[in-house]
C-alpha positions in Angstrom: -4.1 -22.6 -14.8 -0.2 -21.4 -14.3 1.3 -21.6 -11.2 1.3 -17.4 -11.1 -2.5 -17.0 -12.6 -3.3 -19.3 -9.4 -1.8 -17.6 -6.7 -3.3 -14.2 -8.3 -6.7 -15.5 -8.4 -6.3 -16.6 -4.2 -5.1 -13.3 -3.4 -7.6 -11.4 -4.8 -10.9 -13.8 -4.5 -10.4 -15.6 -1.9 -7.6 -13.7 0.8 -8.8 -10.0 -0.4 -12.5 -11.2 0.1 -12.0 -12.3 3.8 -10.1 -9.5 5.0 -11.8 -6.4 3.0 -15.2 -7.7 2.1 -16.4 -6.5 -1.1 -13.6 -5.2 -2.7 -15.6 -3.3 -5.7 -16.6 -3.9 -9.1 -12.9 -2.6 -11.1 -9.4 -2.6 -10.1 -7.3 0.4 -11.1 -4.4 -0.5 -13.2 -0.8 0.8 -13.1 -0.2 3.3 -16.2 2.8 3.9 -17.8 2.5 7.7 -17.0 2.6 6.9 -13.2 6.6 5.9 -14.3 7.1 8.8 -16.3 6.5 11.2 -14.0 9.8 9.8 -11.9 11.4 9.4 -15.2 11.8 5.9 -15.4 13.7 5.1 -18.8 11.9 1.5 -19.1 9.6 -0.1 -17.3 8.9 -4.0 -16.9 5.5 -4.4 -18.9 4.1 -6.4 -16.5 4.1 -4.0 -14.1 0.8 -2.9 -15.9 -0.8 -5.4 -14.4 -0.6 -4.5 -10.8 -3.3 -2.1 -9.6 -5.8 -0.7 -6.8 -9.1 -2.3 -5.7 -11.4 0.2 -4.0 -13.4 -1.5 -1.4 -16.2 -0.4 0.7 -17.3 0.1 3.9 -18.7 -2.9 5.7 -20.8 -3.7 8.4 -18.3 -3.8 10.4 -15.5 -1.1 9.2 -17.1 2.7 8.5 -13.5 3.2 6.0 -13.0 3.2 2.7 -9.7 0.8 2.1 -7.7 0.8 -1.0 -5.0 -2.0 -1.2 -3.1 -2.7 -3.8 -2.3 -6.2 -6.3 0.5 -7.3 -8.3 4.2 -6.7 -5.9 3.1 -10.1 -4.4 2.7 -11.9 -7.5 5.1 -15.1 -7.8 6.5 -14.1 -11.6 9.9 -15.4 -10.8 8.7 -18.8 -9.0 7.0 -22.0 -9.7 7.1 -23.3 -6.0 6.1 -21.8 -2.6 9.0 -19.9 -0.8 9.1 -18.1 2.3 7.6 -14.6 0.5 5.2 -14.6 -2.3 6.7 -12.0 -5.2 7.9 -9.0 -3.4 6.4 -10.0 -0.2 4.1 -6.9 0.3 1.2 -5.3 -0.8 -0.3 -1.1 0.7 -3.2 -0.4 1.9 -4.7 2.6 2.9 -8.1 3.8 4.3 -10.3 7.3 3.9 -13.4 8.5 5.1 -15.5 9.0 2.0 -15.2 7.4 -1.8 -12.2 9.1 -3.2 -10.1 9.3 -6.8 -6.8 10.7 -5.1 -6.4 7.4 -2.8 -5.9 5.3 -6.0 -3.4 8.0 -7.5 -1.2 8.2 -4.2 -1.6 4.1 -4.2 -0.3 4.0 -7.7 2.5 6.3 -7.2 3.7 4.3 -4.1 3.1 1.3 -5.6 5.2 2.5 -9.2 8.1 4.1 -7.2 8.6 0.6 -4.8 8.6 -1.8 -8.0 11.5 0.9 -9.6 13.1 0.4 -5.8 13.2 -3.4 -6.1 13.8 -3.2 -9.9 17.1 -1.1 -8.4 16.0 1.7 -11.0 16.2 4.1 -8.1 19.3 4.0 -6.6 20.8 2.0 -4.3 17.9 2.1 -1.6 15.5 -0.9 -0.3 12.2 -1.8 -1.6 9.6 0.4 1.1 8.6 -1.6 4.3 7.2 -1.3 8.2 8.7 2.5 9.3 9.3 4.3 6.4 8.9 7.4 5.3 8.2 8.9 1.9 7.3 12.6 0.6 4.1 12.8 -0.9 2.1 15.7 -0.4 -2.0 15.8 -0.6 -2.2 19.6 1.2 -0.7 22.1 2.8 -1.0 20.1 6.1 -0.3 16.2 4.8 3.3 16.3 3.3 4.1 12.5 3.8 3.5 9.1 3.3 4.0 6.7 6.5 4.3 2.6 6.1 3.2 0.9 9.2 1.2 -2.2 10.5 -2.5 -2.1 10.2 -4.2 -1.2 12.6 -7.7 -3.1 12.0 -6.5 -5.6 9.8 -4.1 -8.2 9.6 -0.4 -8.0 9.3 -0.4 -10.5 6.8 -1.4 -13.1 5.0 -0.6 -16.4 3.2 -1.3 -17.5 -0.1 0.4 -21.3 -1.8 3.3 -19.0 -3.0 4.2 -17.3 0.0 3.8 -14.9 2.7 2.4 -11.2 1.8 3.1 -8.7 4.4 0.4 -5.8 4.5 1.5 -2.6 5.3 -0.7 0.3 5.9 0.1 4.1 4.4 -1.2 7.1 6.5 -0.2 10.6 5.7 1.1 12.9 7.8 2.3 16.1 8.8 5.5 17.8 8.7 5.5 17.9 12.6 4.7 14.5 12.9 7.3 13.7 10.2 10.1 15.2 12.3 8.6 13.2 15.8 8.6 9.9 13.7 12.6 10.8 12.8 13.2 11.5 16.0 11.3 8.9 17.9 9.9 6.3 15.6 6.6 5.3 12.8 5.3 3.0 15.5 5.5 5.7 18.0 3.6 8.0 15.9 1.2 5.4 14.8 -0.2 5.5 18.2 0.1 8.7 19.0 -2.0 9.0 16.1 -4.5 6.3 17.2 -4.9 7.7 20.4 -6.1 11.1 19.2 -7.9 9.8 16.2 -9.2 6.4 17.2 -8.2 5.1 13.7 -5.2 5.4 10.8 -7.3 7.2 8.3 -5.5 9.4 5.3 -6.9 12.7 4.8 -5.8 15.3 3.0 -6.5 17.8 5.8 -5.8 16.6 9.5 -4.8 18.5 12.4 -1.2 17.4 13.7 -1.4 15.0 16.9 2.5 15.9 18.1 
C-alpha cells in the first residue's frame, strides 16, 4: 500500500469513524459537471476522486453531518509535513436525510480545489471566516466557514494535519453583520438562538 492510498484509508476508517460514527454505506463522488457549471476549462482527474460521506445521527448527535474526502489527500508527498494535502476538509450538518447537502458540499468542495489549482483568480484556497454566495432559498443566500461547533477543529493523520471547517448558511442580514463584525461573531450569535450550527434552507435571521 502507497504512501497516499494509506493516509486515505486512516482518514476515512479510522479518523472519520471516531469523530462521525457511522459515516454511511456510499460516498458521493465529485462529477465533472460540478466544474462545468463554473466553467472550468480542465480539470485535474483526480479530483474525481474526492467526495461526500453522509453520516447519521448517533446516539449522541440528533444531526445529519456531511464532510467531505479528497482536499486532504497527500498526492504531492511521500513524507509527513506540517498539513496533509490541502490541509482541510467541510463539513456541514442538517436536520433530516437530505440530497441538496451533498450538492452544496460538492460545489464548495469543486470551487476550493479550482481556488488552490489558481483556476480562479488570484484569491486563497477557502478557510476559518469566509464567506461564499450560495443560495438554497429565498432566506439562505450564503455559505459561512467556521470552527465546529460539536466536533473537533482538527485532526491528524501520518501525512499531516487536516483542519475541519464547518459550513452553515446564512442570511443576507446575517451576511452583512458577519462583514461588518466578524464569522465568529455570528457563529455565536447563531448558537445562542439556535443551540446548534445547522444548514437549513429556511431559517429565520438571528441579527
Amino acid at each position: 500500500m502507497s504512501f497516499l492510498e494509506e493516509c486515505w484509508k486512516e482518514r476515512e476508517e479510522a479518523s472519520y469513524k471516531d469523530i462521525f460514527g457511522d459515516i454511511g454505506p456510499n460516498i458521493y463522488p465529485l462529477s465533472a459537471q460540478v466544474f462545468n457549471r463554473m466553467n472550468a476549462d480542465t480539470i485535474d482527474p483526480r479530483w474525481l476522486t474526492h467526495g461526500v460521506f453522509r453520516c447519521p445521527p448517533t446516539t449522541g448527535r440528533k444531526s445529519w453531518a456531511y464532510v467531505t474526502s479528497g482536499m486532504s489527500n497527500p498526492w504531492e508527498s511521500e513524507t509527513p509535513e506540517e498539513f496533509s494535502g490541502l490541509g482541510t476538509e467541510f463539513l456541514m450538518e442538517t436536520l433530516e436525510e437530505t440530497e441538496w447537502a451533498i450538492d452544496v458540499m460538492h460545489t464548495l468542495m469543486a470551487y476550493n480545489l479550482l481556488l488552490a489549482a489558481g483556476k480562479m483568480g488570484n484569491f486563497p484556497s477557502l478557510n476559518y471566516g469566509h464567506r461564499v454566495p450560495l443560495a438554497l432559498s429565498e432566506s439562505i443566500k450564503s455559505m459561512m466557514f467556521v470552527y465546529p461547533h460539536d466536533f473537533p477543529h482538527n485532526f491528524s493523520i501520518q501525512s499531516g494535519q487536516v483542519d475541519l471547517i464547518q459550513v452553515v448558511g446564512i442570511t443576507p442580514t446575517e451576511l452583512e453583520f458577519a462583514k461588518e463584525a466578524s464569522s465568529e461573531e455570528l457563529k455565536i450569535k447563531i448558537i445562542n438562538a439556535t443551540g446548534n450550527l445547522l444548514t437549513q434552507k429556511d431559517r429565520d435571521s438571528v441579527v
